[in-house]
Backbone bond lengths (Angstrom), bond angles and torsions (degrees), N, CA, C in turn:
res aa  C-N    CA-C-N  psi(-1)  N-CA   C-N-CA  omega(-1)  CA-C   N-CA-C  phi
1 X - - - 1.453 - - 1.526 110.43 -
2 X 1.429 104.22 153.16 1.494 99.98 170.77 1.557 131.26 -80.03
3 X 1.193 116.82 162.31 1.793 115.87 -178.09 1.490 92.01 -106.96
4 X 1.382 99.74 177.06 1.315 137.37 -175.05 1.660 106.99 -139.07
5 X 1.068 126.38 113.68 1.339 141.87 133.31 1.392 132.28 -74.60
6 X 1.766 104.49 99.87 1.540 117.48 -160.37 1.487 109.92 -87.08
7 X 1.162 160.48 -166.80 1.580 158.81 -75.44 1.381 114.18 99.66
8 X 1.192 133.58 99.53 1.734 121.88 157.54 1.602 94.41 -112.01
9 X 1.019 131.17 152.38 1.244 154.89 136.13 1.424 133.52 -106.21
10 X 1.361 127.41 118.58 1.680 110.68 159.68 1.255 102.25 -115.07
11 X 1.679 87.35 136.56 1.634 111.92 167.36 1.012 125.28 -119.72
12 X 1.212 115.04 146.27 1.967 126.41 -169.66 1.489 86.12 -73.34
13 X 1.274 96.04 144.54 1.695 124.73 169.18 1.145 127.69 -48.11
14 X 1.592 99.94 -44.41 1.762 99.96 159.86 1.771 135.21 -82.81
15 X 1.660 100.40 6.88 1.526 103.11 178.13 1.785 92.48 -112.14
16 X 1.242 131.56 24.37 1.373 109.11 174.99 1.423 139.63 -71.00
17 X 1.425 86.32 -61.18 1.183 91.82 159.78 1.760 142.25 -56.94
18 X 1.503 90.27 -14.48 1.556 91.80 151.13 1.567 148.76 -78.91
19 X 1.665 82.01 -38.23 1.565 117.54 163.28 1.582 114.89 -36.14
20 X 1.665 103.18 -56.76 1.098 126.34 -169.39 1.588 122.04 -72.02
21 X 1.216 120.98 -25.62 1.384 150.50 152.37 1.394 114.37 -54.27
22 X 1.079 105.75 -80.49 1.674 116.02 179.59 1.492 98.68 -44.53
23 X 1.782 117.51 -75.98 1.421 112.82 -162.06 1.869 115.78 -55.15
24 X 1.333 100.09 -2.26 1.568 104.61 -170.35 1.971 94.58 -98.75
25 X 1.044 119.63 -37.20 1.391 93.83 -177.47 1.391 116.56 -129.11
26 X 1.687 112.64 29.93 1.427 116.98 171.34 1.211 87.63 -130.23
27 X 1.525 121.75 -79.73 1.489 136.60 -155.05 1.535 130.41 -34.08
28 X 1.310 94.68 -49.61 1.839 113.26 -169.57 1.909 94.76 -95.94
29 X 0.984 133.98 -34.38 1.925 130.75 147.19 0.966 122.00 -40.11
30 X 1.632 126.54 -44.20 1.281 138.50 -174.72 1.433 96.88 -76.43
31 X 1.137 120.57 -54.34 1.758 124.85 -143.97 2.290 85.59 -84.49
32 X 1.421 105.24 -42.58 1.581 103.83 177.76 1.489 111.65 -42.06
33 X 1.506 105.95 -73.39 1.941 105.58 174.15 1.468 132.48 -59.12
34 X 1.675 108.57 -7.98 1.285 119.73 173.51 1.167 103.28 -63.81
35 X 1.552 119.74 -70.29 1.353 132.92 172.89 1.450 119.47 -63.87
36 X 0.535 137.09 -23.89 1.667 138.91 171.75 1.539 114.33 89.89
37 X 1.990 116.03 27.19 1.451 115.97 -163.66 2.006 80.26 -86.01
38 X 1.812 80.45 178.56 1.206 104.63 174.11 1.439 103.40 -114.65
39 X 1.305 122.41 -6.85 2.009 123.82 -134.98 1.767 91.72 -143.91
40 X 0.833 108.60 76.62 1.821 84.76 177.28 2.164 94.52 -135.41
41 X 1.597 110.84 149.38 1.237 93.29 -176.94 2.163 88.61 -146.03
42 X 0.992 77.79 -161.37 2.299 80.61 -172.03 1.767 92.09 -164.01
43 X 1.497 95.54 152.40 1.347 98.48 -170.77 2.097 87.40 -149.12
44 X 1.212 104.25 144.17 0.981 110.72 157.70 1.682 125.12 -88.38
45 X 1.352 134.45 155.62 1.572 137.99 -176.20 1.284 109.72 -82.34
46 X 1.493 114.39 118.77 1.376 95.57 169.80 1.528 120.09 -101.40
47 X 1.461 117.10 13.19 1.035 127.16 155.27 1.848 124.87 -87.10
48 X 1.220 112.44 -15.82 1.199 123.53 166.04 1.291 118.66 -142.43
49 X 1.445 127.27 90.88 1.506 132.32 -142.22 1.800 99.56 -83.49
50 X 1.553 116.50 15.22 1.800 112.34 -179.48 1.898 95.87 -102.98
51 X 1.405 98.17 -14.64 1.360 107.85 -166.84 1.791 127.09 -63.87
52 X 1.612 127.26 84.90 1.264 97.05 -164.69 1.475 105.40 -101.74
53 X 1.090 127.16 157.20 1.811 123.55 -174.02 1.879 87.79 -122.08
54 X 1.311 110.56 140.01 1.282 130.30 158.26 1.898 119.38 -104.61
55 X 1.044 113.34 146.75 1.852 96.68 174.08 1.600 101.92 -152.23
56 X 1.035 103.09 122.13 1.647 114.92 177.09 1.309 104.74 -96.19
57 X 1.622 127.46 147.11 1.385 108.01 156.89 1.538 115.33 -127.26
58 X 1.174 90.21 152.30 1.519 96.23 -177.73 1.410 125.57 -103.69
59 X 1.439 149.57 138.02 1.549 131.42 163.99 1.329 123.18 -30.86
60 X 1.735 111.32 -34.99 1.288 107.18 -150.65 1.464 100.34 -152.96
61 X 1.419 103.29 151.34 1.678 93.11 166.39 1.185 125.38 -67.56
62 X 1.182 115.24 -45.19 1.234 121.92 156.94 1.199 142.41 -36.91
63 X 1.324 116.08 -31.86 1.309 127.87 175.58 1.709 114.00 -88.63
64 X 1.625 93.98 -26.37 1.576 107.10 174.61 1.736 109.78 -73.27
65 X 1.398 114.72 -21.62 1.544 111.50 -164.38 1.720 77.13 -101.93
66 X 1.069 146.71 -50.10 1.531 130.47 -175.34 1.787 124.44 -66.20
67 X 1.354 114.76 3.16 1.350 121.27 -174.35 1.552 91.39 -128.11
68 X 1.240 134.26 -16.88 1.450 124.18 -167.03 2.046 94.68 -126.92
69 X 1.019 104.73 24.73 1.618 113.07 176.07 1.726 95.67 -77.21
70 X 1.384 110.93 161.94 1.529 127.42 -167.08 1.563 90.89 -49.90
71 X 1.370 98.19 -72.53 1.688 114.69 -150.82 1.997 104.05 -49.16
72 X 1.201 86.35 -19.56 2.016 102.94 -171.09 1.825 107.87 -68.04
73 X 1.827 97.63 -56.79 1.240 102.19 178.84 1.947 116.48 -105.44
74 X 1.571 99.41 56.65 1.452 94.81 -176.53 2.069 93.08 -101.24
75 X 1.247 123.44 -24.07 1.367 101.91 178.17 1.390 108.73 -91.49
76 X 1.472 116.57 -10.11 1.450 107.08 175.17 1.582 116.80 -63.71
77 X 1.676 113.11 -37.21 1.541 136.51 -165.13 1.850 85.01 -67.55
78 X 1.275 111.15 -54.95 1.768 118.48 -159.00 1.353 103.25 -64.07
79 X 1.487 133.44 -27.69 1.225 123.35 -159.00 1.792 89.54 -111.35
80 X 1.481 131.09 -8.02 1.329 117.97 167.68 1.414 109.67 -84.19
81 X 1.410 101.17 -21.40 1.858 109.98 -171.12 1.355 89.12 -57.33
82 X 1.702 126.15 -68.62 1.548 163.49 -147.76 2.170 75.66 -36.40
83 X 1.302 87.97 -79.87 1.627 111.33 -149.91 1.461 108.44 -47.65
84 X 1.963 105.98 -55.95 1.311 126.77 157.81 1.327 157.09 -41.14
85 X 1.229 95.89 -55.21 1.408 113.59 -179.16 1.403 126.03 78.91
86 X 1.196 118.92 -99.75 1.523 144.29 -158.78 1.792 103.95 -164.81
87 X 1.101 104.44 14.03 1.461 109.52 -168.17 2.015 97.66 -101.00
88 X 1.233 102.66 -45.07 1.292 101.85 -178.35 1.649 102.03 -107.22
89 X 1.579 104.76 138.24 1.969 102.75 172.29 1.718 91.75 -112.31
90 X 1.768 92.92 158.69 1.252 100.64 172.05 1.333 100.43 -156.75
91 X 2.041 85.46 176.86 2.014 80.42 -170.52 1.797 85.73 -140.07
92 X 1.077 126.46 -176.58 1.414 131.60 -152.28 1.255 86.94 -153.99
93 X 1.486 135.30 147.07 1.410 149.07 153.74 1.526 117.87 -146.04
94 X 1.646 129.05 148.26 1.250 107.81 -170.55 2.194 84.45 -119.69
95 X 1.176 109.97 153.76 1.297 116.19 -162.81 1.031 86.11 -126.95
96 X 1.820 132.46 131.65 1.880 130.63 126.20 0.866 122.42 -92.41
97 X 1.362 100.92 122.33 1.838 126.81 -177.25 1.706 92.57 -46.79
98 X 1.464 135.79 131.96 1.077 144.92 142.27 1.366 133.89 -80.23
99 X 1.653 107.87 -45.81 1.199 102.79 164.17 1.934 101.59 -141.80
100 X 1.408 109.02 172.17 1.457 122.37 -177.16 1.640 106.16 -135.68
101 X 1.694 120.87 122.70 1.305 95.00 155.71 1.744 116.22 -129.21
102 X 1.193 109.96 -172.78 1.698 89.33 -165.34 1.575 140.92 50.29
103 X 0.929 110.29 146.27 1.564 111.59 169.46 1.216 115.88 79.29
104 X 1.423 136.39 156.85 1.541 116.57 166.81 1.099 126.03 -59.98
C-alpha cells in the first residue's frame, strides 16, 4: 500500500500569503525531488484558516520512512528554519494508506 507523508503548519495571518507563495514555487519542488515523489499536493483549512497541510505520497512505507528519515530531511528542516524561523510551527507524521475506495 501506499504512504503518506504529512506536513501541518500554522501560520500567523500576516505571513500567509507569503507562506503560500514561497511554499508554492520553492518549497513543495524542493521537498518533491528531495523525496523522489511524483504526487504530492497542500491544502489550506477552512476550518482553521492558519492551518496549512502538505501530503507527499509515497509507493511504499518503506520508501516513505527511507526518503523522509532525519539525515534525508535535515536541509529541507534548515532552509524552512532559514526563511521561517519560529514564526511558523509544524508537525510531521508518516501515514499507511490501509485501505482506498474509488477513483484511481
Amino acid at each position: 500500500m501506499t504512504a503518506l507523508f504529512v506536513v501541518r503548519a500554522v501560520v500567523p495571518a500576516a505571513d500567509r500569503a507569503a507562506f503560500d507563495a514561497w511554499y508554492r514555487r520553492e518549497h513543495l519542488p524542493d521537498a518533491m525531488r528531495a523525496f523522489g515523489v511524483t504526487k504530492a499536493w497542500r491544502a489550506w483549512s477552512r476550518t482553521d484558516a492558519s492551518v496549512h497541510t502538505a501530503f507527499y505520497e509515497f509507493d511504499s512505507v518503506e520508501a516513505a520512512e527511507a526518503a523522509t528519515a532525519p539525515e534525508r530531511l535535515k536541509a529541507l528542516v534548515a532552509e524552512f528554519d532559514r526563511v521561517w524561523g519560529t514564526r511558523v510551527t509544524r508537525s510531521r507524521d508518516l501515514l499507511e494508506v490501509v485501505e482506498r475506495q474509488g477513483g484511481p
